[in-house]
C-alpha positions as CSV (number, residue, x, y, z in Angstrom):
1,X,-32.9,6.5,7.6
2,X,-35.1,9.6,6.3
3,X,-37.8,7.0,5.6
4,X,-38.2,5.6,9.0
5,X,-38.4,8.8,10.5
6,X,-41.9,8.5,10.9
7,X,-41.4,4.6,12.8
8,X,-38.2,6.3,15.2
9,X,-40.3,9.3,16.4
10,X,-43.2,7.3,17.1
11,X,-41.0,4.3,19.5
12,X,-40.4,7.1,21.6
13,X,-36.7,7.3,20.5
14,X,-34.3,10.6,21.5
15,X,-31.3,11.4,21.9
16,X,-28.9,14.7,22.6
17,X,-25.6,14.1,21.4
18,X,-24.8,13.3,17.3
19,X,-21.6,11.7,16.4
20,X,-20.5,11.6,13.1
21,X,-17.9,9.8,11.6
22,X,-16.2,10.8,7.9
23,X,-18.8,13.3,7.6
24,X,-16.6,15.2,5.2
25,X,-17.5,12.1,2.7
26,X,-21.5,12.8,3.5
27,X,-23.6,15.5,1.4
28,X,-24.9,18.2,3.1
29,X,-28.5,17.0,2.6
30,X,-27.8,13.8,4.1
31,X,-25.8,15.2,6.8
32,X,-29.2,16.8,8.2
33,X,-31.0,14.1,8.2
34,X,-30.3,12.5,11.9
35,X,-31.2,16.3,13.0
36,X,-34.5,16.0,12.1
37,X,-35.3,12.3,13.0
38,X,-36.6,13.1,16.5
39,X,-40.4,15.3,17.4
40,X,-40.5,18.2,19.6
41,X,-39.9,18.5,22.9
42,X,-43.1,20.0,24.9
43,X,-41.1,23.2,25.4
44,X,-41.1,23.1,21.3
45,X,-38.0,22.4,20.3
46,X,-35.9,19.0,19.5
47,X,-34.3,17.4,22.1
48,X,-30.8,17.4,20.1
49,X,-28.1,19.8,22.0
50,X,-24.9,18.6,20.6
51,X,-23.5,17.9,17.2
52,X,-19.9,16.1,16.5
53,X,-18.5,15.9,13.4
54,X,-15.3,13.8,12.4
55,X,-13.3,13.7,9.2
56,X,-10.9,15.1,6.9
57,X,-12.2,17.4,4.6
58,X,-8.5,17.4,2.4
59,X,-9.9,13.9,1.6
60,X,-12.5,13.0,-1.0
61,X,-15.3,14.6,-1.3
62,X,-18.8,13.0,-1.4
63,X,-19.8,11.9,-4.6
64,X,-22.9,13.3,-6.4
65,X,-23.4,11.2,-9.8
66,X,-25.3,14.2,-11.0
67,X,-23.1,16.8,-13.0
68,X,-26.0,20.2,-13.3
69,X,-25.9,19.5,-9.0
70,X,-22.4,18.6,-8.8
71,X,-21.1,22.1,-10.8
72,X,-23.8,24.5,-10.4
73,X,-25.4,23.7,-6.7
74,X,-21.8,23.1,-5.1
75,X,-23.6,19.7,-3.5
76,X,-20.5,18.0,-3.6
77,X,-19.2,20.4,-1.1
78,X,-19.8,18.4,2.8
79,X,-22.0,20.1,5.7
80,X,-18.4,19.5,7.6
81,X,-16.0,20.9,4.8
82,X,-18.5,24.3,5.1
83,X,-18.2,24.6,8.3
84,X,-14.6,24.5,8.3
85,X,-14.7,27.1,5.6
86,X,-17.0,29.6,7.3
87,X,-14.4,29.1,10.2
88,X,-16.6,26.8,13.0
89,X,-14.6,26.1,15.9
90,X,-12.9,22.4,15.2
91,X,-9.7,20.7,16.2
92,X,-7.6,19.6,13.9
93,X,-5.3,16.0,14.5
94,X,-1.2,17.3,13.8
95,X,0.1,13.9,14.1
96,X,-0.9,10.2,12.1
97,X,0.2,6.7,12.9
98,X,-0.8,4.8,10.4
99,X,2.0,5.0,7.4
100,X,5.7,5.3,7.9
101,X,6.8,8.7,7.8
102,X,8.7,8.3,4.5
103,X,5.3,7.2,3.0
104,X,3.5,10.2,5.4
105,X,6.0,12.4,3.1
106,X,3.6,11.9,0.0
107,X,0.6,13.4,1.0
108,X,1.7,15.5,4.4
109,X,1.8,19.0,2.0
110,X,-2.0,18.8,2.3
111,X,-1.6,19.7,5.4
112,X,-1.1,22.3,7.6
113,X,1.4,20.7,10.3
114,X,1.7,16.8,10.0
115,X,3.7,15.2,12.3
116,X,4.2,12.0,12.5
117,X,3.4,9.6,16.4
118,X,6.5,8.8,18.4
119,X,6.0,4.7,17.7
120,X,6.7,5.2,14.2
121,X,10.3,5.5,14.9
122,X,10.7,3.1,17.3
123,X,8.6,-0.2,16.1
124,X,10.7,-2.3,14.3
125,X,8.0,-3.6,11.6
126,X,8.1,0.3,10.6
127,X,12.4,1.1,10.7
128,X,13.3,-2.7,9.3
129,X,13.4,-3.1,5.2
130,X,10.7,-5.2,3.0
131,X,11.5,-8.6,2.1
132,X,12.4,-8.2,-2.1
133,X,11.8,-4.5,-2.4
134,X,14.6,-1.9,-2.8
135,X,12.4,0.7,-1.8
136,X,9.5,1.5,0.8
137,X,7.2,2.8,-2.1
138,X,7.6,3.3,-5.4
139,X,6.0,4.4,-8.6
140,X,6.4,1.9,-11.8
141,X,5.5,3.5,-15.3
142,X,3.9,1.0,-17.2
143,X,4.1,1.2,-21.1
144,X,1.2,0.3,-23.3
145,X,0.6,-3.9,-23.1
146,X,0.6,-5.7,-26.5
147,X,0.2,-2.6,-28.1
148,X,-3.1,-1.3,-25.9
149,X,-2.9,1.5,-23.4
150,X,-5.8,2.8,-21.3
151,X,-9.2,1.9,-23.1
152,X,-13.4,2.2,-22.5
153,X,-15.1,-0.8,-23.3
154,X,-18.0,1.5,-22.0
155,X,-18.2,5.2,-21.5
156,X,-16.7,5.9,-18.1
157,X,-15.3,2.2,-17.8
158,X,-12.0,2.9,-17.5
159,X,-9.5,-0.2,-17.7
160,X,-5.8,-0.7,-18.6
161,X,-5.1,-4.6,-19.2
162,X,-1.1,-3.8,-18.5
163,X,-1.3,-2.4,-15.7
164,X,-3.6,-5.2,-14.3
165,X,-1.3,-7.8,-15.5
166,X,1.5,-5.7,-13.5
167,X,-0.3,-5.7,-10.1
168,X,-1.6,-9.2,-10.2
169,X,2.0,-10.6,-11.2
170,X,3.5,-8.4,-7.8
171,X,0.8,-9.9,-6.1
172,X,2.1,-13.1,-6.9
173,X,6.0,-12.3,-6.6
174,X,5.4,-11.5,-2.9
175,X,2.8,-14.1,-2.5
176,X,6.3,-16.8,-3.3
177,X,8.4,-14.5,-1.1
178,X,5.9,-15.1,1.8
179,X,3.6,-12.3,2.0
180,X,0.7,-13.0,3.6
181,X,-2.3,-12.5,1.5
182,X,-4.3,-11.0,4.3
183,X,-1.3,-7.9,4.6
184,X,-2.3,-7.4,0.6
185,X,-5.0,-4.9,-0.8
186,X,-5.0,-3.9,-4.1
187,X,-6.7,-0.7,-5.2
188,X,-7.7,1.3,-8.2
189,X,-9.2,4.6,-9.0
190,X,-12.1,3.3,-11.4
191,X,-14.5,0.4,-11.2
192,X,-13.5,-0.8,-14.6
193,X,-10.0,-1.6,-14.0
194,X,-11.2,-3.2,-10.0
195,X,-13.2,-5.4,-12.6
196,X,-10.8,-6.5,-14.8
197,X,-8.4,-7.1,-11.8
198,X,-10.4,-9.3,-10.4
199,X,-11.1,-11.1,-13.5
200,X,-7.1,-11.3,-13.8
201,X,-7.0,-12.4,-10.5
202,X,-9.3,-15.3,-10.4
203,X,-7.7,-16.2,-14.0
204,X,-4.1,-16.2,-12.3
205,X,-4.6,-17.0,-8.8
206,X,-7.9,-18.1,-7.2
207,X,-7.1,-21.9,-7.7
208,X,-3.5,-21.8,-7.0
209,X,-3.0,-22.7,-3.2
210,X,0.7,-20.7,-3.7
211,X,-1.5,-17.4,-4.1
212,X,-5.2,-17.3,-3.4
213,X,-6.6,-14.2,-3.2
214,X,-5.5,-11.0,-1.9
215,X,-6.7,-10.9,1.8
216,X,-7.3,-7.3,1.5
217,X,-9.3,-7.5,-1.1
218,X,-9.4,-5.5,-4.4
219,X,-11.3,-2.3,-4.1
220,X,-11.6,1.1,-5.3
221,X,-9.8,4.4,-3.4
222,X,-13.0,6.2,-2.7
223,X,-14.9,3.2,-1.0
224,X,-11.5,1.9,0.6
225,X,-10.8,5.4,2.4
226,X,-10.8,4.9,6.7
227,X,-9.3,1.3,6.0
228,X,-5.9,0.1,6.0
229,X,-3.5,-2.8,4.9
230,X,0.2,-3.4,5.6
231,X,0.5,-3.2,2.0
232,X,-1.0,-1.1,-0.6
233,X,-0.7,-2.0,-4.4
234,X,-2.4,1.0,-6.6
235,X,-2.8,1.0,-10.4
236,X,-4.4,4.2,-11.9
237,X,-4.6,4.3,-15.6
238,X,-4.8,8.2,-14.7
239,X,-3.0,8.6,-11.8
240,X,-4.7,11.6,-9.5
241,X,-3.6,12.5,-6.4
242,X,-4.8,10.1,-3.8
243,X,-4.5,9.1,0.3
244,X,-3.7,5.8,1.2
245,X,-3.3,4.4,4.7
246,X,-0.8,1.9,4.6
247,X,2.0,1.1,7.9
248,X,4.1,-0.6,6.1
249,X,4.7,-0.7,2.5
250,X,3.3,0.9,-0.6
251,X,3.8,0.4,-4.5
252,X,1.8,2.4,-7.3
253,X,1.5,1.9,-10.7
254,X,1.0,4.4,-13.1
């Protein structure tokens, strides 16, 4: 956007009002940059009078590859977590709809009052049991696979080949208890293991009309954060904690 600044101003184009959504994933440098996009009024000043921000700075953070900016300039720090910091007036949301509040329970602490909306209790797709699962969510421990645990075929690509295995054959289960494979995401916390998912997945799956592939595609937690499936399968060769928006049903392995 910074390098069509020049093009914008000179079309003529203004505007007043800024709204910005998940700004707490934005730096602070790139935050500015739709302030400045605009020339000068001819009373000298820009024509911008209002600023919005939206997101949830108890989130993730925006990502700065660079580790001397990341530690030592704070960049990873947002322009909206700052201002929340430095006490800016804001309104914060005390009630989500988009898990069932058993599953709300795992990551409500974060917050400072998290209620849970008044549908929750009374739709039956969120009160009724899942098809073949004892439990609502759970967290499976999954022991080194032929003997290999958690390994770096490159530096920082992380994979576990158990773990995979695991998520692609309880893809599979509920794809035969009638799952559809549009309700089914399956996420990771590192783009090696998404990788070797997927290569798992297209190995296991991807020709056989009784599974296909997951719907909901199979994606990392930072990129996937704002979305939502009905269900949420997670493998994390180190689990951290994480946020998932899932109504329905969620299962982690670990």
């Amino acid at each position: 956007m910074g390098e069509k600044r020049h093009d914008i101003a000179k079309l003529g184009f203004t505007y007043e009002n800024i709204v910005m959504e998940e700004a707490a994933q934005i730096t602070e440098i790139e935050t500015f940059i739709p302030f400045a996009l605009q020339n000068f009024t001819s009373t000298g000043g820009p024509p911008l009078q209002r600023i919005i921000l939206l997101g949830d700075h108890f989130q993730n953070s925006p990502i700065i590859q660079n580790l001397a900016l990341r530690q030592h300039a704070n960049l990873e720090q947002s322009l909206f977590a700052r201002f929340v910091r430095l006490g800016a007036p804001s309104v914060s949301l005390d009630q989500q709809g988009r898990a069932r509040p058993s599953i709300a329970q795992l990551y409500s602490w974060r917050y400072k009052s998290l209620g849970n909306l008044p549908f929750l209790e009374q739709q039956p797709e969120y009160r009724t049991a899942n098809a073949g699962f004892r439990h609502e969510f759970q967290f499976v421990d999954v022991p080194d696979f032929k003997g290999k645990g958690e390994e770096q075929p490159q530096p920082h690509f992380v994979q576990n080949l158990g773990e995979a295995e695991y998520a692609v054959a309880l893809y599979q289960y509920m794809r035969l208890l009638g799952y559809p494979k549009e309700k089914i995401t399956i996420l990771t916390t590192y783009t090696g293991q998404r990788a070797l998912i997927r290569d798992v997945l297209h190995r296991r799956c991807a020709k056989n009309l009784l599974f296909g592939l997951p719907g909901g595609g199979v994606g990392t937690v930072d990129k996937y954060q704002g979305e939502q499936n009905d269900c949420m399968l997670l493998t994390s060769p180190v689990l951290r904690t994480v946020t998932l928006n899932s109504p329905i049903f969620s299962y982690y392995t670990c």
